[in-house]
C-alpha positions, 0 to 999 in steps of 0.5 A: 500500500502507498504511503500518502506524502503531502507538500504544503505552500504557506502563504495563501495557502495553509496560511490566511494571506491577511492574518496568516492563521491555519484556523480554517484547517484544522479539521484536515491537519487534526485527521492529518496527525492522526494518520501519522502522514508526513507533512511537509512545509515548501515555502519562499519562508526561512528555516526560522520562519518554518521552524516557528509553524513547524513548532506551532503544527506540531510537526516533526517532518522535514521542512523545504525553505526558500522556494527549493534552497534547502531540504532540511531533515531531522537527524535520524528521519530516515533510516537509509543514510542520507548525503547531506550536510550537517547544519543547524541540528538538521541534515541539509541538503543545500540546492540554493546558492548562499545568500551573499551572492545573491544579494551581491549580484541583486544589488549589482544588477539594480545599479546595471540598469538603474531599476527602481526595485528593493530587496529585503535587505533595503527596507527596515524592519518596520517596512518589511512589516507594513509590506506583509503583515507580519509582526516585528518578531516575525518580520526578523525571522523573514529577513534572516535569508540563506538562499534568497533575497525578497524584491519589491519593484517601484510601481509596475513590475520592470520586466528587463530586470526580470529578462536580465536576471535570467540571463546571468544565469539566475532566477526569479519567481512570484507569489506574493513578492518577487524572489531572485535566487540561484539554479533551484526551484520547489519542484526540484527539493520536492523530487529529491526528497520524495527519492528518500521517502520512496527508499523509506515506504516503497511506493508513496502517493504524493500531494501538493498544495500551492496557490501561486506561480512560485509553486508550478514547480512543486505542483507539477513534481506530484501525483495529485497537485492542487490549486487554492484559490486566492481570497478575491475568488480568483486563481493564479491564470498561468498554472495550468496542469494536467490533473489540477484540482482547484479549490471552491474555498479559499486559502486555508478554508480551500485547503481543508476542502481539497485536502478532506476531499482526497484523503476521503479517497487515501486507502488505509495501510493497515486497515484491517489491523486497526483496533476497533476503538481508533476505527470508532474514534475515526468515524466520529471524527469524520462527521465532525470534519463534515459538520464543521461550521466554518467550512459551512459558512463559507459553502453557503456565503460567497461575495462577488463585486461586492454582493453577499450571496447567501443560499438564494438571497442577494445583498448588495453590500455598497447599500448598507452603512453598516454590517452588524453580527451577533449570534450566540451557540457552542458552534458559534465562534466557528462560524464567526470565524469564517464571517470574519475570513469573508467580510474583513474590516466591513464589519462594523460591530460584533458581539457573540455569547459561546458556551465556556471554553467554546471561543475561537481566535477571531478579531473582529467579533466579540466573544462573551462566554456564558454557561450551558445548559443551565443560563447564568448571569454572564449569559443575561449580560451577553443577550442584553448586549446583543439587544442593545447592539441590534436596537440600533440598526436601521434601515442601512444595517445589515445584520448578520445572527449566527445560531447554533445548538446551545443558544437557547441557554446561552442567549437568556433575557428574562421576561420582566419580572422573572428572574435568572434563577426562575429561569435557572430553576425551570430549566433544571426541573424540565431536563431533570423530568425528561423533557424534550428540546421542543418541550423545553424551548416551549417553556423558554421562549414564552420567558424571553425577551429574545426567543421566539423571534423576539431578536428578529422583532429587536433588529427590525427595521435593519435587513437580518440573515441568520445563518444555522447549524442544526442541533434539532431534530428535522431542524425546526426553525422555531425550535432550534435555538428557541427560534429568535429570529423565526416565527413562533408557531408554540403559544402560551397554552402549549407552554403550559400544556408542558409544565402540567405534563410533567406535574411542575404545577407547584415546582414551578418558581412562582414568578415563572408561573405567574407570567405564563398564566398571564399569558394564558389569559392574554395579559402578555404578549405572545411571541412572533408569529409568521404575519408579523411585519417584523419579519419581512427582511429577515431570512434563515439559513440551515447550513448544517446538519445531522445528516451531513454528519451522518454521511460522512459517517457512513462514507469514512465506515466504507473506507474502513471496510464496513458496509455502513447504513443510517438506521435513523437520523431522528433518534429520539426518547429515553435514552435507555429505551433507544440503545434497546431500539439499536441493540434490536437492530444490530440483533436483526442485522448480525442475523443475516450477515455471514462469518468475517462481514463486517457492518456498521450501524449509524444513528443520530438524534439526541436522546434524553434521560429522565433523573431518577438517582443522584449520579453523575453523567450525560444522555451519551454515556446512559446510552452507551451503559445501556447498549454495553448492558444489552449487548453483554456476551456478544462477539464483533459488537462495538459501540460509541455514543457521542455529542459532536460538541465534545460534551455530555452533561455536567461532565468532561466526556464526549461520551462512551465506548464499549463492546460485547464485554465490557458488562462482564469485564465489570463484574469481574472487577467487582463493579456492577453496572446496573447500579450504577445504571439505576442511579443515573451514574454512567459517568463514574461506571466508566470512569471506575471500569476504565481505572481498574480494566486499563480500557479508553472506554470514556471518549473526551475531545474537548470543544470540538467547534460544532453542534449537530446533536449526538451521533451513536455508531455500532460496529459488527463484525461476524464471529463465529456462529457459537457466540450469536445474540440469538443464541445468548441468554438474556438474563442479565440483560435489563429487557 
């Protein structure tokens, strides 16, 4: 099997060309590192500029400096000796001439035909700066050349001194900034150091990304070369290759599409020696990649000679005076993020609320963290500065909302004469008795002064898009969120309707009750419906989904070798009672499947937990508890259960993984699940059982950036016919 090698440009190209951040790749250079691929920086940048990113990436790969001018290799890389010399801690095989020739013919030349051109060495370091973004300390890693020297003409580009360098036998190339330098080039350094991969792997299948004309020679040396589109939509006319892929993105958002696009494509070596946990982990990762809300912006937000399209919807930029964006959600600094990669400096004001930990490295937009799920006083802080930003748009404002999973208690603005802790109490008591997330935001909306539409009705008379990831099953726009910027279809009576289903009559905090009641006798207004005038300029977008992230779910299980199908996208109720509805499943498919096939069986949807104990734990690892329960003695059954937000509950876990013997694994230990199970306490089973079995049963990611609700993913993998469910007593089972 071929060992995948990727060559990477920076300027432009992994790196943003105004604020060089890699943000925007994360997802592909996460699945990148986890892969072990090599990763090799090829830029026009120093050693001490690409040691800086190499430290930053976590890279350990070799590094190519100066467009060609050194091959830099840690020692000890590659286990064949390698002809190189000895430099810097590194093995350097060294393709550019020194530094000091070139400047001394650059300077030579200038004053040969009077050209009105500066290298690197001409500017001060404020200078430098100015010319390229960079900080001073970045500025003099640029300035510490080996093979190079950078130029910048006066005016339009003096072509006899281009012709001339040539013909003295040198060369010239262009990215960014124009480079005089000896007899190499990306290409060459490219081929010479894939000659030592190859004598390291075999066969290597070869990627490079680039995004200019300095990096034609690099992209015409590979298997695979891609084209990353400049920031103002455009390409770089003369490279045309066969073969070329060009990106829909740009720059580093443009990288992560091409490279999740063709290492979708990149057959695993060992596959089938991969343990079943990695293989659980990877596919949970892919619906990640797949449901990242940065890369969901900018699909369904583009700008062409200054119009805003977003889906079907045209907003000609030059007629507002001011662009606004707020928004709140665990998602939300993603999406932010990819605002600020679209719209720059024409913002004129942001202001997001995130979930604690949740923020993202923006500019341009504030951030406000607050708590999830139960609200706090940072989230009424947060959502009462949304207000007043948006009170003050009119007609010329143009506002832009971003949403996601989380908002509803994130973005908390009480109804007067209720309180936060009204508020705080009410959402405790509905999560507490199972309430659902449209049972939840019934009660909600009807308590706020922002939900359902109520921040549509704030930004009115201003032009309002709200761009959404969903975390709601069918993604009901009144539900996601509690709908601040879409009709309200719940009433007053339906609120209530909630609080008498699960008996909170009296538990109810006083003031809560009161003002429903108000409402219920029309003594306080009810929440935006779809004739409201309020609404005419607003539009709403879902640009995310469960299913987007099922997809990818099921396309990464194929690439692992398991014929994988979507059982349900809408999974639903206790959460006890759907790993009973999974478990069947698998039950019924293990039935018809042959010895050594190997299946996978995905779900998404978001389950909930009625509280009957005083444990600690989240709606995932109940399920996976659950499942492991129903699944105890079965061979080839593993499962992962999991929030793609990277929490579950008041805990530090995504969720949980577990197989066919886990539960008598436990019981081995002396731990005895259904305990545990009873009393809600799914958090310290795997907790305990992984202390005392030495397992990885408890899948913590941390913030992963979005929110689509959770995903549950089985893997079945025939064993013998002995040790089939079918013929498996169930009296330890809880069914």
């Amino acid at each position: 099997m071929k060992k995948t090698i990727i060559f990477t440009d920076l300027d432009g190209t992994l790196l943003d060309e105004a604020t060089y951040s890699y943000a925007a790749a994360l997802p592909a250079l996460s699945l990148i590192a986890d892969g072990g691929t090599p990763l090799i920086l090829c830029s026009s940048k120093t050693r001490s500029e690409l040691e800086a990113y190499r430290l930053l990436l976590n890279n350990h790969h070799p590094f190519i400096s100066e467009n060609g001018g050194g091959i830099f290799i840690p020692r000890g890389y590659f286990s064949s000796p390698v002809e190189a010399e000895e430099a810097n801690g590194y093995q350097l095989i060294r393709l550019g001439t020194p530094y000091a020739e070139i400047r001394k013919h650059f300077v030579r030349l200038r004053e040969q035909l009077r050209a009105k051109v500066h290298g690197f060495a001409d500017l001060s370091v404020a200078e430098v700066a100015a010319l390229t973004g960079l900080s001073e300390k970045e500025t003099i890693l640029a300035r510490l050349r080996d093979f190079d020297e950078p130029f910048i003409f006066e005016g339009e580009p003096d072509k006899n001194f281009l012709h001339t360098i040539e013909a003295t036998g040198l060369r010239w190339t262009h990215g960014r900034i124009f480079h005089i330098m000896g007899d190499h080039d990306k290409g060459r350094a490219v081929s010479i150091l894939m000659s030592l991969y190859r004598k390291q792997y075999g066969g290597i299948a070869s990627i490079a990304l680039g995004d200019s004309l300095n990096d034609l020679p690099m992209l015409m040396a590979v298997d695979r070369p891609v084209l990353v589109r400049h920031t103002d939509g455009s390409f770089d006319a003369r490279i045309t290759i066969p073969g070329l892929l060009k990106t829909q993105l740009p720059g580093p958002a443009g990288w992560n599409e091409a490279m999740l696009q063709l290492l979708a494509h990149q057959p695993d070596e060992n596959v089938s020696a991969l343990p079943e946990r990695k293989m659980l982990v990877d596919i949970f990762n892919a619906a990640l990649v797949a449901a990242d809300p940065y890369n969901a912006v900018l699909k369904a937000a583009r700008i062409d000679n200054d119009q805003l399209y977003v889906a079907d919807a045209t907003y000609d930029l030059a007629s507002f005076e001011r662009i606004i964006v707020v928004g709140a959600g665990k998602a939300t600094a993603r999406m932010a993020l990819a605002v600020e990669t679209l719209l720059g400096n024409r913002i004129s004001a942001g202001l997001i609320v995130v979930k604690d930990g949740h923020t993202a490295p923006l500019k341009i937009i504030e951030q406000a963290e607050a708590s999830h799920p139960v609200p706090n006083e940072a989230g009424i802080v947060g959502a009462q500065r949304v207000l007043d930003m948006v009170r003050g748009a009119d007609e010329k404002t143009l506002v832009i909302c971003l949403i996601s999973g989380g908002a509803s208690a994130l973005l908390v603005a009480p109804v007067e004469g209720v309180t936060l802790q009204d508020k705080q109490e009410a959402t405790r008591l509905l999560l507490n008795a199972g309430a659902t997330i449209n049972e939840l935001n019934a009660v909600r909306k009807h308590l706020s002064e922002v939900k359902g539409g109520r921040l549509a009705q704030a930004v009115y008379p201003a032009q309002l898009v709200t761009l959404i990831v969903s975390d709601v099953i069918g993604d009901p726009l009144d539900v996601i969120a509690s709908g601040p910027t879409s009709p309200d279809n719940s009433t007053f009576a339906e609120a209530w309707a909630v609080i008498e289903k699960f008996g909170l009559q009296e538990k109810l905090p006083a003031r809560a009750a009161d003002y429903l009641q108000c409402g219920l006798a029309g003594l306080a207004p009810e929440t935006v419906k779809a004739n409201n005038p309020c609404l005419a300029g607003t539009r709403n977008v879902i640009i995310a989904g469960i299913r987007l992230a099922l997809a990818a779910a099921q396309e990464k299980s194929s690439q692992l070798g398991y014929a994988a199908k979507t059982i349900s996208d809408t999974l639903q109720g206790e959460a006890s009672d759907a790993a009973h509805f999974l478990a069947q499943a698998a039950r019924d498919e293990l039935a018809v499947m042959k010895p050594n096939e190997r299946r996978c069986l995905l779900c998404g949807g978001e389950t909930t937990v009625t509280v009957r104990g005083n444990g600690k734990g989240g709606r995932n690892q109940e399920f996976a508890l659950a499942l492991a329960v129903e699944i105890e003695g079965w061979q080839g059954v593993s499962l992962l259960s999991a929030g793609t937000d990277g929490t579950d509950g008041p805990t530090d876990a995504a969720g949980a993984m577990a197989n066919g013997s886990t539960i008598s694994q436990a019981r081995a230990l002396g731990i005895d699940p259904l305990r545990y199970l009873v009393n809600n306490d799914s958090y310290a089973f795997f907790q305990q059982f992984d202390t005392a079995s030495g397992a990885h049963s408890h899948l913590k990611t941390g913030p992963t950036g979005t929110n689509v609700m959770d995903i549950q993913i089985v893997l079945l993998n025939k064993k013998s016919p002995s040790m089939q469910p079918d013929q498996i007593s169930h009296e330890n089972t809880r069914r």
